[in-house]
C-alpha positions as CSV (number, residue, x, y, z in Angstrom):
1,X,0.0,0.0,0.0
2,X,1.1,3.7,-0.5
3,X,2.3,5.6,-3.4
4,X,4.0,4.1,-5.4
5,X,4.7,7.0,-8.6
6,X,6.5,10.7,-7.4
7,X,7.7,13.1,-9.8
8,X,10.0,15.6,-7.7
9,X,10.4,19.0,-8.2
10,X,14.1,20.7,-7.4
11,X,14.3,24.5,-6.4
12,X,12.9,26.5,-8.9
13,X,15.8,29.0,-8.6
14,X,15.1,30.0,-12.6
15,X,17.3,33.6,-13.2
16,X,15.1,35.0,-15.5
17,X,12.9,35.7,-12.4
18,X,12.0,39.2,-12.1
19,X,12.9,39.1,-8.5
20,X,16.9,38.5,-9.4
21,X,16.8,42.5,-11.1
22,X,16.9,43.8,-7.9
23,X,19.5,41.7,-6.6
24,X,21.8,42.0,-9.4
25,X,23.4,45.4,-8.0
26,X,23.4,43.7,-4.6
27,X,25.7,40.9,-5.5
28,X,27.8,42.4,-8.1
29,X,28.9,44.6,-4.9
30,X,29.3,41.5,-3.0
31,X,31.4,39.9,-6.0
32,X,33.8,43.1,-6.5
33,X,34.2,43.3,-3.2
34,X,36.0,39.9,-2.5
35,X,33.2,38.5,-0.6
36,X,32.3,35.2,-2.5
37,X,35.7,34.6,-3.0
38,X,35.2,31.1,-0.5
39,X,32.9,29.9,-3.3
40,X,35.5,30.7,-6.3
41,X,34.0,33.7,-7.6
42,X,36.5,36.5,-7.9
43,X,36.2,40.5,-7.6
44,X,35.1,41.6,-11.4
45,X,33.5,38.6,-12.3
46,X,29.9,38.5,-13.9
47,X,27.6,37.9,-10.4
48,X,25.9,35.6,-12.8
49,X,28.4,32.6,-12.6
50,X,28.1,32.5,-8.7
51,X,24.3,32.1,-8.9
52,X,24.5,29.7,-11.8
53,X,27.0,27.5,-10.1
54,X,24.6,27.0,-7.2
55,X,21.4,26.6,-9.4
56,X,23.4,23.7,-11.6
57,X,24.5,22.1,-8.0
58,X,20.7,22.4,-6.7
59,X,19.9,20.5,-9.7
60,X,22.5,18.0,-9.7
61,X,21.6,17.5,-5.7
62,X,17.9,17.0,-6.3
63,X,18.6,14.7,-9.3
64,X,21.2,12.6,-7.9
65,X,18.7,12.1,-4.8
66,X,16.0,11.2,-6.8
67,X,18.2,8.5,-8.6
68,X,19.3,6.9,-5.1
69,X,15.9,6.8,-4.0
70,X,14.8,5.2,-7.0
71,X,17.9,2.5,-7.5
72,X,17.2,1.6,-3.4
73,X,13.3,1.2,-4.1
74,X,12.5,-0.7,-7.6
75,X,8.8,-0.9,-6.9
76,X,8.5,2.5,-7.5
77,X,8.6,5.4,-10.5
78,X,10.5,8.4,-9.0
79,X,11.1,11.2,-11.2
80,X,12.9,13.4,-11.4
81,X,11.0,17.3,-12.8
82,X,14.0,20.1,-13.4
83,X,11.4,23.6,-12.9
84,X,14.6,25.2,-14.1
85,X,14.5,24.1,-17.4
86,X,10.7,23.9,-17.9
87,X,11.1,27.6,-17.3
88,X,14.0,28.1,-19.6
89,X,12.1,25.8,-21.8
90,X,8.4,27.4,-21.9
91,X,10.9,31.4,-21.7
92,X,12.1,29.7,-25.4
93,X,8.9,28.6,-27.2
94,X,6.6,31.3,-25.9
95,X,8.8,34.2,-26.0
96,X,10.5,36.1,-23.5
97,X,8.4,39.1,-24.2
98,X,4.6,37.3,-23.0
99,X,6.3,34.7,-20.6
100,X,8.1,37.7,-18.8
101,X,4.7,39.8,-18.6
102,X,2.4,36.8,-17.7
103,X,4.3,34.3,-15.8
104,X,5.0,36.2,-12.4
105,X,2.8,37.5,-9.9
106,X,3.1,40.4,-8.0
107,X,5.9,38.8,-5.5
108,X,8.0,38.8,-9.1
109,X,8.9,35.4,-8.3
110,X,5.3,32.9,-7.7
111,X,3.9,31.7,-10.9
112,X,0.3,33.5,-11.5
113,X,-2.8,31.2,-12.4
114,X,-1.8,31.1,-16.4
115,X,2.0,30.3,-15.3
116,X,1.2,27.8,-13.4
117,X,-1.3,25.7,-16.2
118,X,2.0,26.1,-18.5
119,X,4.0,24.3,-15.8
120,X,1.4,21.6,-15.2
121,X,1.1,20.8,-19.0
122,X,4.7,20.4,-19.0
123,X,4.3,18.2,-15.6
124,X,1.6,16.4,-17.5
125,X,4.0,15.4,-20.2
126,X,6.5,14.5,-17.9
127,X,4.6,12.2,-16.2
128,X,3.3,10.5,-19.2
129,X,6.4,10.2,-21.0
130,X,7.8,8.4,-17.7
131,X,5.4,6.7,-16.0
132,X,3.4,4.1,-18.4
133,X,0.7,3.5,-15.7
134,X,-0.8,7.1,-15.4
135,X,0.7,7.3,-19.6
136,X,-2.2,4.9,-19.7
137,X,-5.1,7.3,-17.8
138,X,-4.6,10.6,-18.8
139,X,-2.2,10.5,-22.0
140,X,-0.7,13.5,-23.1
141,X,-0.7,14.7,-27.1
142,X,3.1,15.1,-26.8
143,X,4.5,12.8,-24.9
144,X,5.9,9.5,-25.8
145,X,5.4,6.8,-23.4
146,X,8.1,4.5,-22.3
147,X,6.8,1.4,-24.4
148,X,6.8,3.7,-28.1
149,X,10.3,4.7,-26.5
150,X,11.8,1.2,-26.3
151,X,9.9,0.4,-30.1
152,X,11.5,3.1,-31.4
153,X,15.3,2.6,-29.8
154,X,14.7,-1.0,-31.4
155,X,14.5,0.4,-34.6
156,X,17.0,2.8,-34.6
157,X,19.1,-0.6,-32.9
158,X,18.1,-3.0,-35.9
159,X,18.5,0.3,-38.6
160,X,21.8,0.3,-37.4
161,X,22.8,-3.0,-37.6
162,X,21.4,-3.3,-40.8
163,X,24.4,-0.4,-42.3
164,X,27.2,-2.1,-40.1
165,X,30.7,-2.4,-42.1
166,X,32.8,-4.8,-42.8
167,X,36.5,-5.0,-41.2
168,X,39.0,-5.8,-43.9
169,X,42.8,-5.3,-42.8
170,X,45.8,-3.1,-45.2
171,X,48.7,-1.9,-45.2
172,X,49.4,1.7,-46.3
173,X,51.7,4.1,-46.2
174,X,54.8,2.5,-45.5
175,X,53.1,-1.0,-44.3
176,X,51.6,0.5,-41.1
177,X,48.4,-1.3,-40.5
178,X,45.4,0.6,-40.2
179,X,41.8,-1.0,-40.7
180,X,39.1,-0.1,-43.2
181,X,35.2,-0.4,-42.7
182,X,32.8,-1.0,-46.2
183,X,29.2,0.1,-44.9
184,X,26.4,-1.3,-46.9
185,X,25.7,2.1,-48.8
186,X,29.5,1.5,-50.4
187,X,31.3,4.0,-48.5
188,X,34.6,3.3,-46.9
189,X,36.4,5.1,-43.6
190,X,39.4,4.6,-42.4
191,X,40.6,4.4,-38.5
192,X,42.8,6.3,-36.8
193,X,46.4,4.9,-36.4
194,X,47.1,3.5,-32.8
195,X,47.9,6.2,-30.2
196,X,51.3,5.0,-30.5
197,X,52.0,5.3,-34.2
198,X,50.0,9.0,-33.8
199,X,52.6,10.1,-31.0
200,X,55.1,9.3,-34.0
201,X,56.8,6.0,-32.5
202,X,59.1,3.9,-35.3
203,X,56.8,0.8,-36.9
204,X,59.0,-2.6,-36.5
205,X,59.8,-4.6,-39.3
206,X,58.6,-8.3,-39.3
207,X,62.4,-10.8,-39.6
208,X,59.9,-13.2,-41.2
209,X,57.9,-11.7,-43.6
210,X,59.1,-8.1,-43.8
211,X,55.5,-6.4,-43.1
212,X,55.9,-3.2,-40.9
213,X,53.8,-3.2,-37.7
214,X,52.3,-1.1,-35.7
215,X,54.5,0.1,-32.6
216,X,52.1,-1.2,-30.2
217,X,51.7,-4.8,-31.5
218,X,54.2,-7.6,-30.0
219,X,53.3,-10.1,-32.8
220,X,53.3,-9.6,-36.6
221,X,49.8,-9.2,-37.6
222,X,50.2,-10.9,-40.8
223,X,52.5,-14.2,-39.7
224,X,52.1,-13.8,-36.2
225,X,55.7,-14.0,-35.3
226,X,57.2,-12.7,-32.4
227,X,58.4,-8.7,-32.4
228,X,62.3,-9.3,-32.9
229,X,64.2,-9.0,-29.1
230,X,65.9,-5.9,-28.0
231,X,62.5,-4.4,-30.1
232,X,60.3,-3.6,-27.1
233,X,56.8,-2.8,-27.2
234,X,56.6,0.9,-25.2
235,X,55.1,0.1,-21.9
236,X,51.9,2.2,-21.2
237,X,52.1,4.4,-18.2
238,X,50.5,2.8,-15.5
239,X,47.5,4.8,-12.8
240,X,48.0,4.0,-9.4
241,X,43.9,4.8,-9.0
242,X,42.7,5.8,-12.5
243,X,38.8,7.4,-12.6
244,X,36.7,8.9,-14.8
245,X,35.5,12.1,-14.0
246,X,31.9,13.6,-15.3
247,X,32.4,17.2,-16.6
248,X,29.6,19.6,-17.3
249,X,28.9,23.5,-18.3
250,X,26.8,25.8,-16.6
251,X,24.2,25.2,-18.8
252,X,24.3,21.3,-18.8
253,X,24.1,21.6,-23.0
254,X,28.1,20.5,-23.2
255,X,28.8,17.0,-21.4
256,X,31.9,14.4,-21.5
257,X,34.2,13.0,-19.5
258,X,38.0,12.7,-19.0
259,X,40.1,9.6,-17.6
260,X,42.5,10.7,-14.9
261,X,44.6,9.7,-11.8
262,X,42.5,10.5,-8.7
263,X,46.2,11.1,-7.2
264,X,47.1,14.0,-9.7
265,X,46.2,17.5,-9.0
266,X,43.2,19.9,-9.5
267,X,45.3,21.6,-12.0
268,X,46.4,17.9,-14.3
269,X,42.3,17.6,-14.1
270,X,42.3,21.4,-15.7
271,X,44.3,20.5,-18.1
272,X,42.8,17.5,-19.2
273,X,39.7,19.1,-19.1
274,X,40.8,21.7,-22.0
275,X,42.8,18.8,-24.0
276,X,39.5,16.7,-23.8
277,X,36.8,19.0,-24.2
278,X,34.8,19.8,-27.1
279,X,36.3,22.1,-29.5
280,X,32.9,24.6,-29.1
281,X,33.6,24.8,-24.8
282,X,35.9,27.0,-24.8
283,X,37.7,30.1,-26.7
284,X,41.4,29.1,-27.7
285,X,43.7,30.2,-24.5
286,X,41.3,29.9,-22.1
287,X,41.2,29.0,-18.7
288,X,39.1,26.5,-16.7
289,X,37.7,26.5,-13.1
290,X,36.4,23.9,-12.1
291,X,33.1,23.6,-9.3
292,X,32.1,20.5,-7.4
293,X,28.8,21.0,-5.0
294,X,28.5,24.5,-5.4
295,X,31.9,26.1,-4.9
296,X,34.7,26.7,-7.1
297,X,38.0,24.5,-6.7
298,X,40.6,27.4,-5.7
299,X,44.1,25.6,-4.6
300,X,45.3,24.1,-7.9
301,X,48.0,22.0,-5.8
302,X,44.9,20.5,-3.9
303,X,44.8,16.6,-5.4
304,X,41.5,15.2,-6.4
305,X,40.9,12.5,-3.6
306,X,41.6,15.4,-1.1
307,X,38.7,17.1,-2.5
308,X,36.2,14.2,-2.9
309,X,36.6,14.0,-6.5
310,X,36.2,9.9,-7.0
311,X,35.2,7.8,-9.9
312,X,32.8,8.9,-11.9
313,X,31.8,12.3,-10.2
314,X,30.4,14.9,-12.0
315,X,31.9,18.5,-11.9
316,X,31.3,21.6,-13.8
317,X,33.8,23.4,-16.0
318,X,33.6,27.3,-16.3
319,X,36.0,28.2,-19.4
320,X,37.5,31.8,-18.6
321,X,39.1,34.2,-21.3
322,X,42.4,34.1,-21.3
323,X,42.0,38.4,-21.4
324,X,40.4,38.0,-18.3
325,X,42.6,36.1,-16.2
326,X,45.5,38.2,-17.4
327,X,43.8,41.4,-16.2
328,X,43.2,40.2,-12.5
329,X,47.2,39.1,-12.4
């Protein structure tokens, strides 16, 4: 007995909120001022990034809780409804000019009686796209219940497998081995060389059939004989306690990951971070800070266990002009 479907509802902390105009002098005072420095943000930055740190870790909080609740209780639906970007969402396809005017009450943060039937139809779709039992009672006209969900993934699954290629082995370009896929439409793509032969390392030479390999293999891939002795393989370095940590923006529209020592610092994670991350994240020559539950990651020499930075964590990257950084030294 009891309920057994929730859809939960973080903290609407939405910035477009008329209430944040009149705090916007108020913290850009507090920023220049020095005094959110504990949470990363430094004099002259925009008072922006400090509240949309904490809204991204608010969300993150309320999502991650509603994952453990549901993972620890498997007779039950829990999902998870992000306000924040309903708002953003309903600010986008209605038009900033009507959703400002009409959304807000008086108090210039409570939804009126027309804002809040926008964020119930969008709680309505929510619900039906997640929960097939209620899907099933009150369907909604744009949602896509979990069962069309699955049909369609199996489609795209058997689509795909349908246009797989065929591997097919060559030599090329001075007999390093690379390998080629045929799809079924006739094109052809080639893969990338082994990180090895990319960093430029000598191919060896087969004693028994002359074919050159790759720097990484130990065995000829035509013949299969042995590389020749004194002709090591390079030995990969080797992570005492190798993760993989989540990265995010602001915004949660730019996501991946990086593969790190969780012994190295919080400055080897920057710099991973701006080797790794999408070419659209960040201007050439800038600089990253990173935030983890709300507050910026300020001692670069700090190292990531020391600042509960484990496997598979999720963290969000602020890229900062290189102009900017350069001014504050």
């Amino acid at each position: 007995a009891g309920a057994r479907n929730f859809l939960i509802s973080g903290v609407p902390a939405f910035p477009e909120m008329p209430i944040w105009s009149m705090l916007w002098p108020f913290l850009t005072t507090l920023v220049n001022q020095g005094k959110l420095v504990e949470l990363g943000v430094s004099p002259q930055d925009d008072p922006r990034l400090a509240l949309d740190v904490q809204i991204t870790a608010l969300h993150d909080r309320w999502e991650g809780l509603c994952a453990d609740f549901q993972r620890s209780h498997d007779d039950t639906k829990c999902v998870f409804f992000d306000e924040v970007g309903i708002l953003e969402k309903l600010r986008n396809k209605i038009g900033s000019g009507i959703f400002d005017r009409q959304m807000w009450d008086f108090s210039m943060f409570h939804p009126t009686y027309w804002g809040h039937q926008q964020i119930a139809g969008e709680a309505h779709r929510i619900v039906a796209s997640n929960i097939p039992q209620l899907a099933a009672l009150v369907p909604h006209p744009e949602a896509q219940t979990p069962a069309a969900a699955a049909n369609t993934s199996n489609t795209n699954a058997n689509n795909s497998n349908s246009n797989s290629s065929t591997v097919a082995a060559s030599t090329v370009g001075g007999g390093t081995s690379v390998i080629t896929g045929a799809s079924s439409d006739g094109t052809s793509s080639t893969a990338a060389p082994s990180p090895a032969a990319a960093a430029g390392e000598a191919v060896w030479t087969c004693n028994d059939c002359t074919l050159d390999n790759d720097p990484a293999r130990t065995i000829c891939e035509a013949c299969e004989a042995p590389r020749p002795k004194g002709d090591s393989a390079p030995q990969p370095a080797v992570s005492s306690n190798p993760i993989t940590v989540k990265v995010r923006n602001v915004k949660g529209d730019t996501s991946f990951s990086v593969d790190i020592d969780g012994n190295s610092t919080v400055a080897a994670l920057k710099a991973a971070l701006l080797a790794n991350a999408p070419a659209s994240f960040a201007p050439p020559g800038s600089k990253i800070v990173i935030a983890l539950g709300g507050k910026f990651l300020s001692k670069d020499d700090d190292r990531l266990v020391d600042v509960q930075i484990q496997n598979n964590t999720q963290v969000i990257a602020v890229p900062r002009p290189a102009t900017a950084s350069a001014a504050k030294a």
